[in-house]
Rosetta silent file (secondary structure, phi, psi, omega in degrees, C-alpha in Angstrom):
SEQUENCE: XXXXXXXXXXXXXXXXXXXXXXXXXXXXXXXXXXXXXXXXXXXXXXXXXXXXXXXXXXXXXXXXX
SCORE:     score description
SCORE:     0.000 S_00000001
   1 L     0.000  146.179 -159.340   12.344   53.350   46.755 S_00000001
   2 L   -92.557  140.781  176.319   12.277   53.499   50.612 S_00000001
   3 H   -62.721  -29.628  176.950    8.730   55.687   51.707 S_00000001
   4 H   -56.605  -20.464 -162.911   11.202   58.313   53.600 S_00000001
   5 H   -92.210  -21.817 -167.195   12.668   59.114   50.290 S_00000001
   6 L   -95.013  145.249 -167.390    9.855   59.618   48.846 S_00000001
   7 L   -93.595  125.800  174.070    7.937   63.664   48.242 S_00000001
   8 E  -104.783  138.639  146.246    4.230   64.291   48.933 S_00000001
   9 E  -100.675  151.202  164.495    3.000   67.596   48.112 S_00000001
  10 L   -52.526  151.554  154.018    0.411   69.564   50.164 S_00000001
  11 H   -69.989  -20.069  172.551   -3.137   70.450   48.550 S_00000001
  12 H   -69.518  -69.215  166.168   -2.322   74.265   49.239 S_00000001
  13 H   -34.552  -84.974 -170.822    1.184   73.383   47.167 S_00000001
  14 H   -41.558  -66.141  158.420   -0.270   71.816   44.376 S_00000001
  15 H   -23.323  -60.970  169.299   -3.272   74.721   44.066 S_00000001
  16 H   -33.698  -59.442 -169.578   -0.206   77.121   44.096 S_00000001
  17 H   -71.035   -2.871 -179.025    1.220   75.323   41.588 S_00000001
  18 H  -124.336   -2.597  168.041   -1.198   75.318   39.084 S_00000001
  19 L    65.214   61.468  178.072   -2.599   78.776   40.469 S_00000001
  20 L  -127.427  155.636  161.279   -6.415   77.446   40.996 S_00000001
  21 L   -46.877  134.144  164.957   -8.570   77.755   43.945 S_00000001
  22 H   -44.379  -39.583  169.677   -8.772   75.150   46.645 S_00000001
  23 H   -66.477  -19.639  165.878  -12.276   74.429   45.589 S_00000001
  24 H   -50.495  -68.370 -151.918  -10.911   73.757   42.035 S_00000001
  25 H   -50.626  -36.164 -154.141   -8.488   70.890   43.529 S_00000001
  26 H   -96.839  -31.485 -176.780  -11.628   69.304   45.548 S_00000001
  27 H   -76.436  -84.669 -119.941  -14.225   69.737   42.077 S_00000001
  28 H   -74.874  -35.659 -170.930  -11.637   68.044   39.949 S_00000001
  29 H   -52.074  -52.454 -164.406  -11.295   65.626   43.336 S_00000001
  30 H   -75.595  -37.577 -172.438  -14.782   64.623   43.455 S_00000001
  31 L   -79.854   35.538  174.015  -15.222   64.379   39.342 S_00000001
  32 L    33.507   41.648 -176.956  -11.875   61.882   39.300 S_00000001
  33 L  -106.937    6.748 -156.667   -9.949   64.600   37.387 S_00000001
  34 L  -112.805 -173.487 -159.630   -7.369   65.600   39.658 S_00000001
  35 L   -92.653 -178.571 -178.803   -4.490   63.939   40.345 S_00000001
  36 L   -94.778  131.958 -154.255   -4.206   60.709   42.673 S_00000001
  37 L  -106.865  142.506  166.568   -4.439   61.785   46.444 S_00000001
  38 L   -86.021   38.857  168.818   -2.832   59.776   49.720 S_00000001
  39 L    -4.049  106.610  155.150   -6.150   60.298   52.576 S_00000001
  40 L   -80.769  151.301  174.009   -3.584   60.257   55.597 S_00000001
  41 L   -39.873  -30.099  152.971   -5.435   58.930   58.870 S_00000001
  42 L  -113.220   56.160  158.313   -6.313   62.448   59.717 S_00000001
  43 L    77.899   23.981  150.203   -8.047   62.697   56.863 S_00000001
  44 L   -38.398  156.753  148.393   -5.394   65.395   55.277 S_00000001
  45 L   -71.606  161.262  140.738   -4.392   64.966   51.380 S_00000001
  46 L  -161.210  158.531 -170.657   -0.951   64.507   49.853 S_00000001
  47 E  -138.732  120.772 -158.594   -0.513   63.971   46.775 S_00000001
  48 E   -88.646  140.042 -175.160    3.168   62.224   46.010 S_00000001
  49 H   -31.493  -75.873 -149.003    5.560   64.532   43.275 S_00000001
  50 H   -77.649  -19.540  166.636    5.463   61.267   40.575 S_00000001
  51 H   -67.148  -50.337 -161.969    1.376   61.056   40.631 S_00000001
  52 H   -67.106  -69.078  167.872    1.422   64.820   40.478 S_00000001
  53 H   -40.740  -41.437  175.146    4.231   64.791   37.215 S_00000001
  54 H   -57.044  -67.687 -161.428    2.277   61.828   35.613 S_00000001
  55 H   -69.632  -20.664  158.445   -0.938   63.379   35.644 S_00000001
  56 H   -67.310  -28.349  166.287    0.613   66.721   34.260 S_00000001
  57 H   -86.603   -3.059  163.197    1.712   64.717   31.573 S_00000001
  58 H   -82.915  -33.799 -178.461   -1.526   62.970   30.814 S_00000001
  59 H   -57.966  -33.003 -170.485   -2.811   66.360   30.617 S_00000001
  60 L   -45.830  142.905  166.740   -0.446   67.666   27.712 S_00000001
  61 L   -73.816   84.556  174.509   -1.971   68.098   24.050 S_00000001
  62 L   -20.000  109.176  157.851   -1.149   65.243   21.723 S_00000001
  63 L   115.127  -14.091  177.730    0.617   66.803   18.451 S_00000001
  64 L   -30.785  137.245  140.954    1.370   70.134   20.400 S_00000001
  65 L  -126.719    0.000    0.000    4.430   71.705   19.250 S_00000001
């Protein structure tokens, strides 16, 4: 997959999307619970849509129905 093709979310997006605080995103950040982040050079997040889907799906409850 070519890098243009590919979708980063924002840290403001993702927070939306899971409806937590920014300071959530950065505690989960520091304690290695959050999802895996891109550092761009100026030292912004992104976090790309298939890290972000993975790690929602690590999250799920085995045996749920």
């Amino acid at each position: 997959m070519a890098a243009a093709s590919r979708k980063f979310l924002t840290v403001p997006e993702v927070c939306a999307s899971l409806g937590v605080a920014r300071s959530t995103f950065y505690d989960w950040r520091a304690k290695k619970r959050g999802p895996r982040c891109v550092k761009l050079p100026n030292g912004d997040l992104r976090i790309r849509l298939d890290d972000y889907e993975q790690w929602l799906e690590s999250l799920a409850e085995k045996g749920a129905a």
